[in-house]
C-alpha positions as MATLAB code, in Angstrom:
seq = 'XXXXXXXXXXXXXXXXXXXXXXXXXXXXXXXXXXXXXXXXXXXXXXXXXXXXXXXXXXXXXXXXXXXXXXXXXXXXXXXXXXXXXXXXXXXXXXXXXXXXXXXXXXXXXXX';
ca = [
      37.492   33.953  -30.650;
      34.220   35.099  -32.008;
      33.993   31.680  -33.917;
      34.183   29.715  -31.102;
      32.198   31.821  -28.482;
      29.163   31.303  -31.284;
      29.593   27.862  -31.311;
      30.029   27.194  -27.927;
      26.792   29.084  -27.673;
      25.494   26.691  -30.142;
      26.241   24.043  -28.604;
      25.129   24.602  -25.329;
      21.228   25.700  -26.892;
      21.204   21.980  -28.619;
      22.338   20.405  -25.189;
      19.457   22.579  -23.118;
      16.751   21.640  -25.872;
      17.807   17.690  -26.379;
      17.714   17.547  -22.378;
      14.498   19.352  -22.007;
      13.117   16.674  -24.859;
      14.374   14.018  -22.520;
      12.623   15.169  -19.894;
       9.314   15.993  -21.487;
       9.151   12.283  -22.898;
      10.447   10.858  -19.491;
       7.466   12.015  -16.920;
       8.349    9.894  -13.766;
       5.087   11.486  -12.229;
       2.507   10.848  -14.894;
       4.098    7.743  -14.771;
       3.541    7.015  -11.006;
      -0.077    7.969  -11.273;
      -0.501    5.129  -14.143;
       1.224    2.519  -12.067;
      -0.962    3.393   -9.265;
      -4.311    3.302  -11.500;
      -3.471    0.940  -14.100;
      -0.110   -1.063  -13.283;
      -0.632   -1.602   -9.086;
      -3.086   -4.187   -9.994;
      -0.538   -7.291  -10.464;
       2.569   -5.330   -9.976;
       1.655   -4.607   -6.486;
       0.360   -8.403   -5.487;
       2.431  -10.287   -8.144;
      -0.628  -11.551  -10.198;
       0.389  -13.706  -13.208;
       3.886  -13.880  -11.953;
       4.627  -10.236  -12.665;
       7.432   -8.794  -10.166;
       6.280   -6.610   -7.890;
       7.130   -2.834   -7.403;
      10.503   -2.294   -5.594;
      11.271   -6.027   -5.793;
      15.103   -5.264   -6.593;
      16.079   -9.228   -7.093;
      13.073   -9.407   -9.627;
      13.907   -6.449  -11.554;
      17.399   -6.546  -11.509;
      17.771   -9.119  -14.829;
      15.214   -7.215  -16.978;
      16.257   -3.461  -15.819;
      19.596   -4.787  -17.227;
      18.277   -5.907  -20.916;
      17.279   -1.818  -20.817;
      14.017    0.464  -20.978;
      13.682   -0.004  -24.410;
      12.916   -3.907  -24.058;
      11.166   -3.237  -20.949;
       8.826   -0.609  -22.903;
       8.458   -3.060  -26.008;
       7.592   -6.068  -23.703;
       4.563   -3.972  -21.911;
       3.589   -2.417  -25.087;
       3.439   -5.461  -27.262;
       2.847   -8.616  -24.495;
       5.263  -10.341  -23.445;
       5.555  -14.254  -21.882;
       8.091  -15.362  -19.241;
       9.275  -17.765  -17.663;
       7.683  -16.784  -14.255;
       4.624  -14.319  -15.651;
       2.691  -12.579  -18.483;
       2.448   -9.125  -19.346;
      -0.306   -8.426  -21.138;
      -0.252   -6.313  -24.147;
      -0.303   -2.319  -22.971;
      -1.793   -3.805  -19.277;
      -4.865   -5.203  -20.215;
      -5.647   -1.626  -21.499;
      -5.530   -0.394  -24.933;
      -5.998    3.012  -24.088;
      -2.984    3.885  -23.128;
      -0.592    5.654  -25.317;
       3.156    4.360  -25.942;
       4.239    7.343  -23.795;
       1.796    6.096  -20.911;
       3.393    3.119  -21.087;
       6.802    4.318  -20.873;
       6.449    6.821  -18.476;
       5.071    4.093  -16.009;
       7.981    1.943  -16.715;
      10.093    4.897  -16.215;
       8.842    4.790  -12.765;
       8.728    1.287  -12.338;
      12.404    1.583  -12.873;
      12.548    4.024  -10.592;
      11.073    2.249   -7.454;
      12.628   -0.882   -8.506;
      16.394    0.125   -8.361;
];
């Protein structure tokens, strides 16, 4: 019994740290405030074809192909068939957590 009370245990610390690790790298709210200050610029109006926030039909196809191609695409640039993103925005200062907290929200809103 002591065996598996101790790994129970274990298991339940790795579980608590891997999900607070998730959330740290996930910031929906850091991520809102670069949409709104960096991102709102096209997403909100549509500029260069890009869909805009909450636009469910628009989002639906790439929130399918997952975060990770949706992160990689506004990282590196990416060309559609309807719109450009540019590489990181048009802004080079922003780190690839920026980025992927602000399509963490995008996600979000666009559900």
């Amino acid at each position: 019994m002591s065996r598996f009370f101790s790994l129970a245990c274990c298991a339940l610390f790795v579980i608590s740290m891997t999900s607070a690790d998730a959330r740290a790298a996930h910031d929906v709210d850091e991520g809102k405030n670069i949409y709104e200050t960096k991102c709102a610029g096209c997403h909100k109006s549509g500029i260069l074809g890009s869909p805009k926030l909450g636009d469910r039909a628009a989002w639906a196809p790439r929130i399918t192909k997952g975060r990770d191609a949706l992160v990689s695409n506004a990282i590196k640039g990416f060309q559609g068939k309807t719109g450009t993103m540019p590489p990181r925005g048009n802004d080079a200062q922003l780190t690839d957590a920026q980025v992927g907290n602000s399509v963490d929200y995008i996600i979000k809103e666009s559900k």
